[in-house]
C-alpha positions as CSV (number, residue, x, y, z in Angstrom):
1,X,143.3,93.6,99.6
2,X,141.7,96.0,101.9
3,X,138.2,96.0,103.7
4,X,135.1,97.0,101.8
5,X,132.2,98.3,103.6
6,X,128.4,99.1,102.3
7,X,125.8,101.6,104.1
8,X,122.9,98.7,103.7
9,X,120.7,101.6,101.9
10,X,122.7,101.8,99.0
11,X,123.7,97.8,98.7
12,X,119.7,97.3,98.3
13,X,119.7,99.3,95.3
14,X,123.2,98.0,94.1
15,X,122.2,94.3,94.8
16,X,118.3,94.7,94.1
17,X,117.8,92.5,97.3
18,X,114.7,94.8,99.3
19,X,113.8,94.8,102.6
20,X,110.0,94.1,103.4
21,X,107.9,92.4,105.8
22,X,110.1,91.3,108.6
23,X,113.4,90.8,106.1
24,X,114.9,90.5,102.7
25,X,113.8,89.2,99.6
26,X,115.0,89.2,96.0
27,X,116.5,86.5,93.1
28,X,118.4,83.8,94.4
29,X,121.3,84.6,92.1
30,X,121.2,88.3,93.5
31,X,121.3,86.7,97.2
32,X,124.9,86.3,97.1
33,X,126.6,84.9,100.0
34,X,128.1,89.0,100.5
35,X,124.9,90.2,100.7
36,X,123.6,87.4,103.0
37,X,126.5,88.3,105.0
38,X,125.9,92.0,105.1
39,X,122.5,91.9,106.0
40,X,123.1,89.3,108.6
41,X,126.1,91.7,110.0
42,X,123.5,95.0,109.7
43,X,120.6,92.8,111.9
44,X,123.5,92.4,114.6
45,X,124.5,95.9,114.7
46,X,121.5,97.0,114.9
47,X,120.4,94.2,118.3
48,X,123.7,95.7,119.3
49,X,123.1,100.0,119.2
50,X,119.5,99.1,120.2
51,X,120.5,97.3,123.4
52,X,118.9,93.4,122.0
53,X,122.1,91.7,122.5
54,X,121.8,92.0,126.1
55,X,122.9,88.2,127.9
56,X,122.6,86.7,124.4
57,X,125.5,84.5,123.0
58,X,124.0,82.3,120.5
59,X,121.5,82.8,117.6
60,X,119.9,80.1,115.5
61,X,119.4,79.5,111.5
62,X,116.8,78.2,110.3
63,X,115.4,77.5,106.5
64,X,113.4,76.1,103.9
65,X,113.8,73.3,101.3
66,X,114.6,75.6,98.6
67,X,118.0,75.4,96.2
68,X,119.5,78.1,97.6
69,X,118.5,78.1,101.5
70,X,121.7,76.0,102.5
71,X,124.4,78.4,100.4
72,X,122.7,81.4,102.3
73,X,122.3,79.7,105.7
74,X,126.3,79.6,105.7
75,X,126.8,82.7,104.8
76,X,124.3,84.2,107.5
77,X,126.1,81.7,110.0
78,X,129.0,83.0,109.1
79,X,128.3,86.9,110.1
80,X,127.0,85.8,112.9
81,X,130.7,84.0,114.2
82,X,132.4,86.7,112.6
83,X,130.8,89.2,114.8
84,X,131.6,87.0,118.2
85,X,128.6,84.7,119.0
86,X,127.6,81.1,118.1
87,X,125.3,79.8,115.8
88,X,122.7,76.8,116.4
89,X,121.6,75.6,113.3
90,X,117.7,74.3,113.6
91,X,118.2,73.1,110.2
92,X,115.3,72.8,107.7
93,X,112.3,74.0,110.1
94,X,109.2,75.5,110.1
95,X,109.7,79.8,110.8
96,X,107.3,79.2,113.4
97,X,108.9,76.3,115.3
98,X,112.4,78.5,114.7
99,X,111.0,81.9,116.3
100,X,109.5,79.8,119.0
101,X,112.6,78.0,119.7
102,X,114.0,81.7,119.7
103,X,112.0,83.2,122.2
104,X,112.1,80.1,124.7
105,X,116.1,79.9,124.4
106,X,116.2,83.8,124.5
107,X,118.0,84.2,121.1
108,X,117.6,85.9,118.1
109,X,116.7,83.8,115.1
110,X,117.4,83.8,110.9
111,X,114.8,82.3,109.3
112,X,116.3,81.3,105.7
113,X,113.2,81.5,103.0
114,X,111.3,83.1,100.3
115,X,108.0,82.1,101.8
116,X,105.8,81.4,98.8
117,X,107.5,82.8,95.9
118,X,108.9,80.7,93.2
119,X,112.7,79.3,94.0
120,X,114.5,81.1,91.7
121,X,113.9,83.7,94.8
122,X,114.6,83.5,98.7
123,X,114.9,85.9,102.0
124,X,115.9,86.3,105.5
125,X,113.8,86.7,107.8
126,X,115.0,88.3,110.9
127,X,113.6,87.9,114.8
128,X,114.5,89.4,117.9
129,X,114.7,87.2,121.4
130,X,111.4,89.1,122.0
131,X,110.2,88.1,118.7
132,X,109.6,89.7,114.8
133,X,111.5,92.6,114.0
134,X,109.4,95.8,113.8
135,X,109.3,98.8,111.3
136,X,111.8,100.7,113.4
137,X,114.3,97.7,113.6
138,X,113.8,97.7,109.8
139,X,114.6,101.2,109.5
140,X,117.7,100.6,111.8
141,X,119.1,97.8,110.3
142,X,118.9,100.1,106.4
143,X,121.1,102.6,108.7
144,X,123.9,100.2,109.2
145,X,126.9,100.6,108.1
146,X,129.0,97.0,107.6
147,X,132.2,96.8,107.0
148,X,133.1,92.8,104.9
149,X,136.8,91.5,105.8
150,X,139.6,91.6,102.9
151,X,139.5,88.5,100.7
152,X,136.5,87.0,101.9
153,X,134.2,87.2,98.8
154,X,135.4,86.8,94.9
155,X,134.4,89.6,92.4
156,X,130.6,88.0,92.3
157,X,130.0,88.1,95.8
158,X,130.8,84.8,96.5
159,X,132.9,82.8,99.3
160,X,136.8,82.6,97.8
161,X,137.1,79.2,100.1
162,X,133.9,76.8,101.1
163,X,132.7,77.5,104.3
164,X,132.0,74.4,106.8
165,X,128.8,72.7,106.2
166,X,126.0,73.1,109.4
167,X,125.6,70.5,111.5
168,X,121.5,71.0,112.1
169,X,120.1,70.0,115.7
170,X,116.4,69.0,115.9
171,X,115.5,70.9,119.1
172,X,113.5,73.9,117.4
173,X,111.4,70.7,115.7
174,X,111.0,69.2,118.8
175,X,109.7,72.0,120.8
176,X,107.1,73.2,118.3
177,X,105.5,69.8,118.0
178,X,105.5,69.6,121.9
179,X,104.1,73.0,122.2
180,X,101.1,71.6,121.0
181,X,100.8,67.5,121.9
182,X,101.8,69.6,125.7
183,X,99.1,71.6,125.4
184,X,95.4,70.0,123.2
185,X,94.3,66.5,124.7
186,X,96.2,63.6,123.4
187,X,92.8,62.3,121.9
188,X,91.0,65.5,120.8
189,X,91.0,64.7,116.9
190,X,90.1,61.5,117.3
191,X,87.1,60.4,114.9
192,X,88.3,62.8,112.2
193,X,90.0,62.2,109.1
194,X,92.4,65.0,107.6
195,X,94.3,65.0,104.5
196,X,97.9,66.8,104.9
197,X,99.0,68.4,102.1
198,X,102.9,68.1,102.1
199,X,104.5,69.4,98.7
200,X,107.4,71.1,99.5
201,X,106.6,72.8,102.4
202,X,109.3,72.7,105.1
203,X,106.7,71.4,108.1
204,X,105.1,68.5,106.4
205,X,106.5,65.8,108.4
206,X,105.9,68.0,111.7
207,X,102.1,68.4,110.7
208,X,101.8,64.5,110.2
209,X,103.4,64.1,113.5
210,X,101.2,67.0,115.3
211,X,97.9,65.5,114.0
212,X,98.1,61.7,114.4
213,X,99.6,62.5,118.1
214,X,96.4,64.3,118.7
215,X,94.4,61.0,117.1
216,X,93.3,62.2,113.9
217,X,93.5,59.8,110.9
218,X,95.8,61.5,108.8
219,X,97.0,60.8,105.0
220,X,99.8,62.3,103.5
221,X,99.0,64.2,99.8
222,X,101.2,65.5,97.1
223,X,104.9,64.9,98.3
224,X,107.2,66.5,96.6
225,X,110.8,66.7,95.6
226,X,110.4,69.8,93.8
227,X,109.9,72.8,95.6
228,X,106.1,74.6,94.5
229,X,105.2,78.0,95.3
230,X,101.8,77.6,97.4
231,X,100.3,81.1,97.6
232,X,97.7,80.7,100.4
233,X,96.3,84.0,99.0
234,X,96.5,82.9,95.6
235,X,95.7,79.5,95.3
236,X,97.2,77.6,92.2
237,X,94.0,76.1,90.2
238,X,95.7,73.2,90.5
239,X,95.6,73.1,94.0
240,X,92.0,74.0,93.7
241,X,91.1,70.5,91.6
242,X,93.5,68.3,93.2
243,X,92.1,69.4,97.2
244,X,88.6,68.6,95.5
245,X,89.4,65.2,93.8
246,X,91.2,64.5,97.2
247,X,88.0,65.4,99.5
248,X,86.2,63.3,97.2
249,X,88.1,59.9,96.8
250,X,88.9,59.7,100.5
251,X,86.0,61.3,102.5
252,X,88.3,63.8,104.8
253,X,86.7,66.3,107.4
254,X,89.5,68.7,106.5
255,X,93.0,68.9,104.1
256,X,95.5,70.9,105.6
257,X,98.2,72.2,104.2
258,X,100.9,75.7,104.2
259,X,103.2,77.3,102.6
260,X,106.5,76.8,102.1
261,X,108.0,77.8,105.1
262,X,104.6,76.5,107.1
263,X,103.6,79.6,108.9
264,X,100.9,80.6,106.6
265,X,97.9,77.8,106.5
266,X,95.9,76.2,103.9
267,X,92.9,74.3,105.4
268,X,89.7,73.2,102.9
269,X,86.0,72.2,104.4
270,X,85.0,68.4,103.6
271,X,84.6,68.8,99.8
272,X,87.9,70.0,99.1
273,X,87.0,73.8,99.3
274,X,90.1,75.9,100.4
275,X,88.9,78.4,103.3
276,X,90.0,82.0,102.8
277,X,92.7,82.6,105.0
278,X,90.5,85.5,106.5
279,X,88.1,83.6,107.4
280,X,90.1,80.5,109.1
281,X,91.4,83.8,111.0
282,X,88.1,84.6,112.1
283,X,87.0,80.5,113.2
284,X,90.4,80.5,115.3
285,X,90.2,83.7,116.8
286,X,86.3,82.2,118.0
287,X,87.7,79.2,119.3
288,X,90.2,81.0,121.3
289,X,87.7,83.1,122.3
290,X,89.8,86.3,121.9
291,X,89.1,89.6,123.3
292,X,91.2,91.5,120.7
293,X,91.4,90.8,117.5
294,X,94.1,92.7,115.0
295,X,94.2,92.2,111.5
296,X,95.1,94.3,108.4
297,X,92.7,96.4,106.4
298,X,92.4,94.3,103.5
299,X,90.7,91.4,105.4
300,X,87.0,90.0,105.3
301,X,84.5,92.3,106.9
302,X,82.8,89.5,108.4
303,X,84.7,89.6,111.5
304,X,83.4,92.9,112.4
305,X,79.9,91.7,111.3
306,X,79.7,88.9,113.2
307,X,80.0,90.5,116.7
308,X,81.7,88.0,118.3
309,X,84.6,90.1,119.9
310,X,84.9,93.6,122.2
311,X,87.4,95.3,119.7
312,X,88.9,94.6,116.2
313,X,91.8,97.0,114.9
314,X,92.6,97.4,111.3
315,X,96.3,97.9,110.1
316,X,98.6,98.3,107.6
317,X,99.3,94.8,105.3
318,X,102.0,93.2,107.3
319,X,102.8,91.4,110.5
320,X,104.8,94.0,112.0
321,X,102.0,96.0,111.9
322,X,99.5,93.3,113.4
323,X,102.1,92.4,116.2
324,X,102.2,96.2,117.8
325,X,98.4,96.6,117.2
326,X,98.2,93.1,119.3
327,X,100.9,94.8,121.9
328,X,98.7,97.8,122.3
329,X,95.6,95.6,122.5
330,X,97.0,93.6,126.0
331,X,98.7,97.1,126.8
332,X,95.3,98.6,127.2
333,X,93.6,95.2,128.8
334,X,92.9,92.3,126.5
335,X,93.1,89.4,128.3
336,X,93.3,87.6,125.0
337,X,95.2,89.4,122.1
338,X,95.4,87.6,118.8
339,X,96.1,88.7,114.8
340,X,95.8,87.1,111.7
341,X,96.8,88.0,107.8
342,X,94.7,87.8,104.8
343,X,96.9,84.9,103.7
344,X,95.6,83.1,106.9
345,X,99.3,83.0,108.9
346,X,97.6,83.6,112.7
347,X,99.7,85.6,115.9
348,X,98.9,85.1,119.2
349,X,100.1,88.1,122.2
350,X,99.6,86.2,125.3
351,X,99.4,82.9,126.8
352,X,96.8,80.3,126.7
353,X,96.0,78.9,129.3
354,X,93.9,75.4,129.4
355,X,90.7,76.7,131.4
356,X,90.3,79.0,129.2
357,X,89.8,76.5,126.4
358,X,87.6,74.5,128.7
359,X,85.2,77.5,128.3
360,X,84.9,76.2,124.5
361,X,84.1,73.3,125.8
362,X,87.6,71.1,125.9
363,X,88.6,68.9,128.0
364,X,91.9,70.0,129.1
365,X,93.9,70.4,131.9
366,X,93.5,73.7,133.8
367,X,97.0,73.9,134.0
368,X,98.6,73.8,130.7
369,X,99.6,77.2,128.9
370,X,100.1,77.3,124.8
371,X,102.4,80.2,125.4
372,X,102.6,83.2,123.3
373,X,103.9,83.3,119.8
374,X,103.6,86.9,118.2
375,X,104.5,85.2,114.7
376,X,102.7,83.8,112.2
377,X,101.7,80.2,112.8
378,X,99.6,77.8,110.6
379,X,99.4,74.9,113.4
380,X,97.0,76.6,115.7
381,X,94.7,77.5,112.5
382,X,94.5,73.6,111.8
383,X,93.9,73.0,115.1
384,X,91.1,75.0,116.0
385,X,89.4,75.2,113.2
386,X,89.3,71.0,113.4
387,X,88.0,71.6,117.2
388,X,85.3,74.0,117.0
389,X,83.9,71.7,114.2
390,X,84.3,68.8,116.4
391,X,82.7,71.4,119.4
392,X,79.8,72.6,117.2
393,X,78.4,69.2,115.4
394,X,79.1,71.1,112.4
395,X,81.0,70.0,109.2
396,X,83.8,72.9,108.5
397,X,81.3,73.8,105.8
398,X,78.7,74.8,108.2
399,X,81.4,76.9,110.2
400,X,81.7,79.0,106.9
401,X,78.1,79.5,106.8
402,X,77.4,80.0,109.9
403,X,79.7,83.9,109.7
404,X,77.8,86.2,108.0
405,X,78.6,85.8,104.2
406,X,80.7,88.3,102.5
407,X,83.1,86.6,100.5
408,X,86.8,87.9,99.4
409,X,89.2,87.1,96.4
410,X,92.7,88.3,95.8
411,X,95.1,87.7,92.7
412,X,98.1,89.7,91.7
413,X,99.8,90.7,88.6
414,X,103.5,89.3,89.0
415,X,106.4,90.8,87.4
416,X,105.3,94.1,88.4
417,X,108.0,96.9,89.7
418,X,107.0,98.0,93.2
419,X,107.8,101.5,91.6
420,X,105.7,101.2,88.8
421,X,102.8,100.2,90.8
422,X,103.5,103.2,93.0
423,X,103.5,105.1,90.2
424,X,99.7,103.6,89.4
425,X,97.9,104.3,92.8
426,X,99.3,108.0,92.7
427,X,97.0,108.8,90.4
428,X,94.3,108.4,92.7
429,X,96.1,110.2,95.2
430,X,96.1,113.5,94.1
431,X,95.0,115.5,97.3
432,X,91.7,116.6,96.1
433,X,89.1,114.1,97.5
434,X,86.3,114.8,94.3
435,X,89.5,114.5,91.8
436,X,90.1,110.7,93.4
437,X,87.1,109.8,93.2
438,X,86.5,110.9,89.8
439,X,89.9,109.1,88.6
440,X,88.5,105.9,90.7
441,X,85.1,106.0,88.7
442,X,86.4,107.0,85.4
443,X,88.5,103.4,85.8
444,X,86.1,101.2,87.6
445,X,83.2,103.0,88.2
446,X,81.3,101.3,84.9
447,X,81.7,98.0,86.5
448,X,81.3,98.8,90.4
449,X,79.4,101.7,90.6
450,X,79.6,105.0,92.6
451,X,82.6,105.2,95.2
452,X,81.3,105.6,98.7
453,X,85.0,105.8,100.8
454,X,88.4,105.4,100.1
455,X,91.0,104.0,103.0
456,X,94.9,104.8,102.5
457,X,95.9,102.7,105.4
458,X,97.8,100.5,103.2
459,X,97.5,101.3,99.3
460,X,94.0,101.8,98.1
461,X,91.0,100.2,99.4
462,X,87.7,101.3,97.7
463,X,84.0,101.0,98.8
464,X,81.1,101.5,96.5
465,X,78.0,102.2,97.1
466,X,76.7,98.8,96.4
467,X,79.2,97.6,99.6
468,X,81.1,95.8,97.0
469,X,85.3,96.6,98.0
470,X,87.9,96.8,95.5
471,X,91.5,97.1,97.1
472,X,94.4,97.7,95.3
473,X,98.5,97.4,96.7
474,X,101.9,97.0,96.0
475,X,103.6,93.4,97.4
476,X,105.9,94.6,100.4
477,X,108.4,92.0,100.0
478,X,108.0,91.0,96.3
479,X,107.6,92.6,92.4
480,X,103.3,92.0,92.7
481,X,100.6,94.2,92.4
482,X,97.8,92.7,94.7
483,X,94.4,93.1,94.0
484,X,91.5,91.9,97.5
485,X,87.7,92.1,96.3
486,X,84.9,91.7,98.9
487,X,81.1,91.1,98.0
488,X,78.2,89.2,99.2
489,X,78.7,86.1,97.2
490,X,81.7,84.4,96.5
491,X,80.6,84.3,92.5
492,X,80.6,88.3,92.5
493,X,83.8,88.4,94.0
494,X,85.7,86.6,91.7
495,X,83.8,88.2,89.0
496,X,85.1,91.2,90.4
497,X,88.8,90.2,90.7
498,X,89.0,88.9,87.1
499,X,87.5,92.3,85.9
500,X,90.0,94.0,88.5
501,X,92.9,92.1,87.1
502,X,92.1,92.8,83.6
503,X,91.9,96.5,83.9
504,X,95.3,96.3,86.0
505,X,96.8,94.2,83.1
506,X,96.5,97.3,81.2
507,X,98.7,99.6,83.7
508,X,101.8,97.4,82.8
């Protein structure tokens, strides 16, 4: 039998498996263990022509608790031996704790999960021993041409012989929880009571551990055997009742929760009400006291409203795109570079040290550094968010009110082709600005009004005259057409959103 090889460009379209933010994505079933491989094989290449490979000779797997993350963790283990290094298996770990446990050990890192879509799905995420990959390691890693050794896969794409099971170390969980019982005062939650959330996320013993070493009486919520898909930026209405009947049987300053690979936060005020992941951005940024803040364009204006920081940068949707505005940020000065998502997952460019905290009014030792993690983290959300409370005198409610109140909403339409979404927001884009705009209004403009601006940083993102924002964009890493709203009060937004997602229901 001889050796097959793929250019990766054409096995995306052969396999449907896409790139998109920071890896790959697509059906479980699709995921085969000989796409899993080639990927893995193209991310190595690519360390290798790009000179990332240099005094590395072990990378780590990681994954979630989904069916599937096991089968692929083997075969992504296995590219990496077949192409001359070790693998460290971190076993079922937080992306976080693995990328951290990447950059401290100097190795890249393969991050096994689908995040927060349902788990008939998965990905890989890839990282660098400096961190996320970028757009440009993206685009080098589609380049790649991999060549798959004769007889290792059956016609389906599927091992011929089982492949050793992974014998998972717990280093990568025990540096991320002392990253942070290292760094916060040993008693700086004590007095407050938080709810953890746990479902199926793959960090819910870690937060329980994080939070009762800091002294906060915690209670564990929800366990489950089954994996759920928690969407911090479309929260299930389930999730909505339950966080509320939980606030209000067992009196908790604060639930936290995340998603299913626990680096992108859920954290509710005292009556159960989810915080937009936006805002719990824009509470940790303050607590950190950053100088520079990054985030994309679809996120709550209220950070630039509320003053509070020397420069903001907007960006593309994506944390690629946050982590080289937060690079250029300390390139140009920041002492304290930081980014956050809309779905609430929060990047930090340079170290911490503890006098600056002490500024906010924490007693900590001068000394101690919560070094830099250019990822997405849910921890440090929790975290602050619980302190400046604590700081303040002020219930987490009263942090909300305290910003100045404009108020977003997201949903999606699922099942939507990336293509066909396209396809959708072309028709606004026609080249002729008075064209757009009269497309725009023809569609919404009964319902919202006049078009003020429109902002093609990252799909469509429209501003009335009323200030009332409608943004409109493909998913990067999954079939979803995405819909943000912004208004003064959160009962227009949603108001907005359902009519939004009606009119988009339409487009199918």
């Amino acid at each position: 039998m001889e050796e097959k090889s793929y250019l990766v460009e054409d096995l995306m379209e052969i396999s449907n498996v896409k790139f998109g933010t920071s890896g790959a994505r697509g059906l479980a079933d699709d995921m085969t263990d000989e796409v899993c491989y080639a990927y893995t094989a193209a991310f190595i290449q690519h360390l290798e022509q790009s000179g990332g490979l240099n005094g590395v000779t072990t990378m780590a797997v990681g994954g979630d608790l989904r069916p599937s993350t096991d089968r692929i963790m083997i075969a992504a283990a296995k590219a990496v031996t077949d192409k001359g290094f070790e693998v460290v298996s971190c076993g079922k770990v937080p992306s976080p704790a693995l990328a951290y446990y990447g950059l401290e050990n100097g190795m890249p890192t393969i991050m096994v999960t689908g995040s927060h879509i349902p788990d008939d799905r998965n990905g890989i995420k890839y990282a660098k021993k400096e961190g996320e990959i970028l757009k440009n390691d993206e685009i080098g890693m589609r380049k790649q041409k991999v060549a798959i050794p004769a007889g290792l896969f059956d016609d389906q794409g599927f091992f011929k012989s089982p492949m050793p099971e992974l014998a998972p170390i717990d280093d990568g969980k025990v540096m991320y929880v002392k990253r942070y019982l290292d760094f916060f005062p040993n008693d700086c939650l004590k007095g407050m009571k938080v709810g953890v959330y746990q479902h199926s996320a793959v960090g819910r013993e870690l937060l329980v551990e994080i939070y009762e070493g800091l002294c906060a009486d915690v209670a564990r919520l929800g366990f489950s055997d089954k994996f759920i898909p928690v969407d911090t930026e479309a929260i299930r209405p389930e999730d909505v009742k339950a966080a509320a009947d939980w606030a209000k049987e067992f009196d908790f300053d604060s639930i936290v929760s995340t998603d299913g690979d626990s680096d992108r936060p859920l954290v509710s005020d005292e009556k159960g009400k989810w915080l937009r992941g936006d805002v719990a951005g824009i509470l940790c940024a303050q607590y950190l006291k950053a100088d520079a803040v990054v985030t994309p364009v679809s996120c709550n204006t209220a950070l630039e409203k509320c003053g509070q920081f020397k420069q903001v940068v907007r960006t593309r949707i994506g944390s690629p795109y946050v982590i080289e505005g937060m690079m250029q940020a300390s390139s140009q000065g920041a002492e304290l570079s930081v980014g956050y998502e809309a779905n609430g997952g929060f990047l930090i460019n340079s170290d911490i040290t503890g006098a600056r905290l002490n500024k906010s009014g924490i007693d900590n030792s001068s000394e101690n550094v919560l070094k830099a993690l250019p990822t997405r983290d849910a921890v440090i959300i929790h975290i602050a968010i619980l302190l400046l409370a604590k700081e303040k005198g002020l219930k987490v409610s009263g942090l909300n009110d305290a910003l100045p109140q404009r108020i977003t909403y997201s949903n999606r339409l699922q099942n939507f082709p990336t293509q066909q979404s396209k396809a959708k927001l072309a028709e606004f884009t026609t080249g002729d600005s008075a064209k757009d705009v009269a497309a725009i209004e023809e569609v919404f403009g009964d319902e919202f009004g006049v078009v003020t601006d429109i902002d093609r940083t990252d799909g469509i993102r429209i501003t009335f005259a009323s200030a009332e924002i409608v943004h409109l964009r493909p998913s990067g890493n999954a079939p979803e057409f995405r819909c943000y709203n912004e208004a003064d009060t959160e009962a227009r937004a949603e108001q907005m959103n359902e009519t939004c997602m009606i009119i988009m229901e339409t487009w199918r």
